[in-house]
N, C-alpha and C positions, 0 to 999 in steps of 0.2 A: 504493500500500500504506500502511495506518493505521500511523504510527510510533510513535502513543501508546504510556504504559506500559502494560500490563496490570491492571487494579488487583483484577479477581474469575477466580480459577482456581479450577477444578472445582466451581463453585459457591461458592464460599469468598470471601469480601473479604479479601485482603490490607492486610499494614500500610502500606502507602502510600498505599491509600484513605484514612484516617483525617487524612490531611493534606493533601489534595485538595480544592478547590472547584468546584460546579458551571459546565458552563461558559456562559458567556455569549451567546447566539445574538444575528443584526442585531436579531432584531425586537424582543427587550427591553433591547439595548444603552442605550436615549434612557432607559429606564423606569430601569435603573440608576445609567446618570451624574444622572438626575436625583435618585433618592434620595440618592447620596454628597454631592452637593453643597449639597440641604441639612442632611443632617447637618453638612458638616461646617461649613457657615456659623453653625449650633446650637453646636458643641461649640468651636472653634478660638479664643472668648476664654476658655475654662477651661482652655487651655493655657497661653497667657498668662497666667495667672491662680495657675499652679503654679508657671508658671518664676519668675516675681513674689515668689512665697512661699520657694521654694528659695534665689534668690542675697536677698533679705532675713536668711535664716536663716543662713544660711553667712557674711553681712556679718557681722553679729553674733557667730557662734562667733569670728572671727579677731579679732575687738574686744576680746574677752572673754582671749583666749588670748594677747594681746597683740605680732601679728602686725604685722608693716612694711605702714601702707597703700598700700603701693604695689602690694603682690601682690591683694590684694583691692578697690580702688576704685575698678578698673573694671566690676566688677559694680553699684556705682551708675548706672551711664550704663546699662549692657545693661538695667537694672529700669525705667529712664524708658523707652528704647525698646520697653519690652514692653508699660509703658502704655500708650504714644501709639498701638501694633499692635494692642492689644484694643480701645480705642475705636473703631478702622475698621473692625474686623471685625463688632462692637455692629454698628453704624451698616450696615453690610452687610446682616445678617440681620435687619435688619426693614425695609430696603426691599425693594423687588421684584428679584430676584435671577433671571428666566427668562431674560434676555438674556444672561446671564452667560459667557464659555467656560470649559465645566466643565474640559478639559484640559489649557487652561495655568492655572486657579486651582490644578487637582491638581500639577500639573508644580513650579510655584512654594512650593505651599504642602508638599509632599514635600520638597524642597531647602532649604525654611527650618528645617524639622523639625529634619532629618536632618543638616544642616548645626550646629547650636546642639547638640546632642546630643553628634557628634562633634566639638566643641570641648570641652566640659564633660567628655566622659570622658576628654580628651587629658589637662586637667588634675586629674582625679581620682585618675589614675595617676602622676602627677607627684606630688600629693600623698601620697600612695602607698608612693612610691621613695624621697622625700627628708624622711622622716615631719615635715611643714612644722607640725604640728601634734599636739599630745600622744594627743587623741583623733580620729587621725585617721580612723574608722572613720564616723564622719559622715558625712563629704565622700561614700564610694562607696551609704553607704546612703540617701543623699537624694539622687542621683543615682539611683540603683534605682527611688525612691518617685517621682521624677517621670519616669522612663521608660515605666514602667508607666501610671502618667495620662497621658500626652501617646499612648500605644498606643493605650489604650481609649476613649480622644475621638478615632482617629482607625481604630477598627475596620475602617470602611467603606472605608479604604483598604488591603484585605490586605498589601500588600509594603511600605509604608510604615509601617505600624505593627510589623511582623516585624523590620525595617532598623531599626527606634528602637531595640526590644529589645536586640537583637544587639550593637547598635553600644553603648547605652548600659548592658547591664548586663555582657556577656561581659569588657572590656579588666578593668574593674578587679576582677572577680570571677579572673581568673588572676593580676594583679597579688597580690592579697591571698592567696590558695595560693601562689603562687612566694617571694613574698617575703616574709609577714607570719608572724605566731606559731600554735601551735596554733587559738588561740581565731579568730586572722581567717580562719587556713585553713578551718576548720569553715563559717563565715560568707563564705566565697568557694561554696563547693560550694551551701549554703544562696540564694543569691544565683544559682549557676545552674539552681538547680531551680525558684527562682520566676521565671526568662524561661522554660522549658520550657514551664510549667504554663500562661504567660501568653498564650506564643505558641500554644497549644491553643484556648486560651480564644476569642481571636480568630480564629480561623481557624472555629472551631465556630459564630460569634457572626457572620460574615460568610458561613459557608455559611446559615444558616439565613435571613439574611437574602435571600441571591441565591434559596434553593429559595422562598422565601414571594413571592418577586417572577415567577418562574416559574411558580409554581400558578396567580397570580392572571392571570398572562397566558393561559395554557390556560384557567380557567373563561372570562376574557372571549371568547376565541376562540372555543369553543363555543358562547357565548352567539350570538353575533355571525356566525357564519360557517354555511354551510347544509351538513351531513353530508355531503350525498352527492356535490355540485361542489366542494368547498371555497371556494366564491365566497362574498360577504358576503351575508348573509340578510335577510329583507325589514325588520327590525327596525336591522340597521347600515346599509341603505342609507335608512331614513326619518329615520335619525339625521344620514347625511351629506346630505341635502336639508335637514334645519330648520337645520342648517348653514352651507347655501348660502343658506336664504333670511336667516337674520340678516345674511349676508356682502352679499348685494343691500341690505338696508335700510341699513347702517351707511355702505359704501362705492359703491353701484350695480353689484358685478360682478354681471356675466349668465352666466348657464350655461341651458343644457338637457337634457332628458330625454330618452331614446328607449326604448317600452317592445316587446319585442321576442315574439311567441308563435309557435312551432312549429307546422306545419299539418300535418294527418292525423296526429299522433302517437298519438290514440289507437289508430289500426289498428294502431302496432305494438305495443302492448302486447295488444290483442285477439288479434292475429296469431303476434306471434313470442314474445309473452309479457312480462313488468314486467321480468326478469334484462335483457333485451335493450334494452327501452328506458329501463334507470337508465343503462345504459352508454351508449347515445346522448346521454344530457341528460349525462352528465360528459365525454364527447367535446365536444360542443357549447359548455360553460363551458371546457372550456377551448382552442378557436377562438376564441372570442371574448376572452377575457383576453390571447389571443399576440394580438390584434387592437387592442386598447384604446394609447393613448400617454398621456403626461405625469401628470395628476391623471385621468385618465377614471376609472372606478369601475364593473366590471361584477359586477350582484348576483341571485341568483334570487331572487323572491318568493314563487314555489312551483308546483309539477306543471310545465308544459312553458312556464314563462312568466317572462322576462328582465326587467331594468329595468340602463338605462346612465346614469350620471351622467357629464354632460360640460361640467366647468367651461371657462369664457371660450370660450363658444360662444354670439356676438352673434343669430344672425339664421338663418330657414328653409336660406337657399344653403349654408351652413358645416354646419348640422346635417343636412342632406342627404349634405351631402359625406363628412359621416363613419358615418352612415348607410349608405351604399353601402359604407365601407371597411370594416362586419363583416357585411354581408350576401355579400360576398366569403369570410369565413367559410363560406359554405355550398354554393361552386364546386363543389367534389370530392365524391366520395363517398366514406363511411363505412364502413370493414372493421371489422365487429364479428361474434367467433364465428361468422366463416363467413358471413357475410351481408353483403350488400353494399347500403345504404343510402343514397341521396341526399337528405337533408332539406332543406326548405323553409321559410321563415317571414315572417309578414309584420310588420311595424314600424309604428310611429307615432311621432311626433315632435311635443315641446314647446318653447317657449323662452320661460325667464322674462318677463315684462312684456309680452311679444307674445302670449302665448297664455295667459297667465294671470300671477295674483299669486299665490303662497304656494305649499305643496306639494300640498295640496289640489287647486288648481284645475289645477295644471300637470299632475298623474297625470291627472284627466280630460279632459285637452285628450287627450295625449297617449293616454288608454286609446279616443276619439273617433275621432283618425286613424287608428288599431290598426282599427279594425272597418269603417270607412268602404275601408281597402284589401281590408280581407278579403271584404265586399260585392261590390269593384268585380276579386275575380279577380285580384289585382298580389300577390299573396304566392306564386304559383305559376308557372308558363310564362311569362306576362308579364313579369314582374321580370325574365327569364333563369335564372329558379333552378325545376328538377324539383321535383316534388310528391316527398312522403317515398315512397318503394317499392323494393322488393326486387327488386334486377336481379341479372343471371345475371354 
């Protein structure tokens, strides 16, 4: 049973939508971590970059207001550490950053955040309680001013940028209502209504991002993928061949082809009609997909005719071998609307550098042997496998 909230009754959105994000499915999880992280290798020295400006400006105020350096001169060391943290991050984002693991960058760089944040408000509210300064309303509103920047450079982190807010603007905005004068109480309330608004903001600014990464994954998919089997379409499987053949040129791996056509299919559409034999060709895609192992790759290219991509597949023996293992596929027969179907098919088989170079020559190696079986009778009775027909 679904435990989720609810978030749309009787046709209605409820307010708990409105601060809801899409959810994340496996197949665009990679596409996601991969946008956060470069964002946040983009945005992560302009945090540094605020905190840099903030404990500068606040050295300054306590200089000015002629404060005991000892309350403030550790914020000269945190300002050089935050140098030496931007220059690495610099230096990050303009190398190549794919190998990167985006989970502990996020893990680490969440806990650096969130961690600096909850020290500075600890003492904001210090500041606060023990009015260490005449104008002490600074301290929480520059504290505010870079919680709010260190959130919005860190959007693409929903619960990390919500955790800055929270933690950096709520302590001292009660602080200053519990305990300060009319004018800071006003300026407390004022102070919680811009983490509200903030925390909207980013949530709105991170959905739109997750739903724009989801659209783009559905057009691709349909691009890519064939309607009726859901299997990869002849357009994404010509994409994972020129693939495989840069993959051969660059490093020598081998792979092969097996192109795969159903025999007598046309009788069943003649016979039993198109309704009946769409459902056999998505019956069939998917025998053959419960069929396929490791990186295999099975794609329609169109009407009643397969193509298998099967990397580090050296040699005839192996691609036979696995050959046999989706023509196995076609053991049983097929209960469709009352009909009972045994199809047949006959195959052909390619293998890089043995039967051809490039994608090209490999399809017609492979579309060769497809016909030379079909010729010699071995797509039906012979192989072990019944012709397609209608048994009782």
């Amino acid at each position: 049973m679904d435990s989720t909230p609810r978030t749309v009754k009787n046709g209605r959105t409820t307010w708990q939508s409105a601060w809801r994000s899409p959810e994340i499915t496996e197949d665009i999880r990679a596409s996601v971590e991969k946008m956060q992280l470069r964002r946040v290798l983009t945005h992560v020295p302009m945090i540094y970059l605020v905190a840099i400006f903030n404990l500068v400006a606040v050295m300054v105020l306590s200089a000015h207001e002629g404060v005991e350096p000892a309350y403030y001169a550790w914020m000269g060391v945190f300002a050089l550490a935050c140098c030496a943290r931007m220059t690495m991050w610099m230096r990050l984002g303009r190398a190549s950053h794919s190998h990167r693991p985006s989970a502990k960058t996020f893990r680490s760089l969440s806990f650096l955040a969130i961690g600096i944040i909850a020290f500075l408000s600890i003492w904001s509210v210090l500041v606060i309680s023990t009015d260490m300064f005449d104008n002490q309303i600074f301290i929480p509103m520059s504290l505010v001013f870079g919680s709010t920047c260190i959130a919005h450079c860190l959007a693409c982190l929903k619960k990390t940028a919500v955790t800055v807010l929270l933690v950096g603007v709520v302590p001292s905005a009660l602080a200053m209502i519990v305990l300060g004068d009319f004018d800071e109480m006003i300026m407390g309330w004022s102070m919680l209504t811009i983490a509200l608004l903030m925390i909207r903001f980013i949530i709105d600014s991170y959905n739109q991002i997750i739903s724009g990464l989801i659209m783009r994954h559905v057009i691709w998919k349909q691009a890519h993928s064939d309607p009726l089997t859901g299997l990869a379409n002849r357009r994404a499987m010509m994409n994972h061949l020129h693939l495989a053949e840069q993959g051969f040129a660059s490093d020598g791996r081998i792979f092969a082809v097996a192109l795969l056509d159903l025999n007598f299919f046309k009788q069943v559409n003649d016979s039993l009609g198109h309704d009946i034999g769409d459902l056999l060709l998505v019956e069939i895609a998917s025998r053959l997909n419960q069929n396929s192992n490791g990186d295999e790759i099975v794609g329609r290219l169109g009407g009643d005719e397969f193509l298998i991509f099967m990397p580090g597949v050296t040699g005839h023996e192996l691609a036979m071998a696995r050959a046999t293992a989706y023509l196995s596929a076609f053991a049983s027969p097929a209960k469709i609307n009352g009909h009972v179907l045994r199809p047949s098919a006959s195959l052909g088989i390619a293998v890089q550098s043995v039967d051809g170079n490039g994608t090209e020559q490999l399809l017609k190696a492979a579309d060769r042997a497809l016909y030379a079986m079909k010729r010699a009778g071995k797509g039906g009775r012979e192989s072990g496998i019944s012709s397609l027909r209608k048994i009782a």
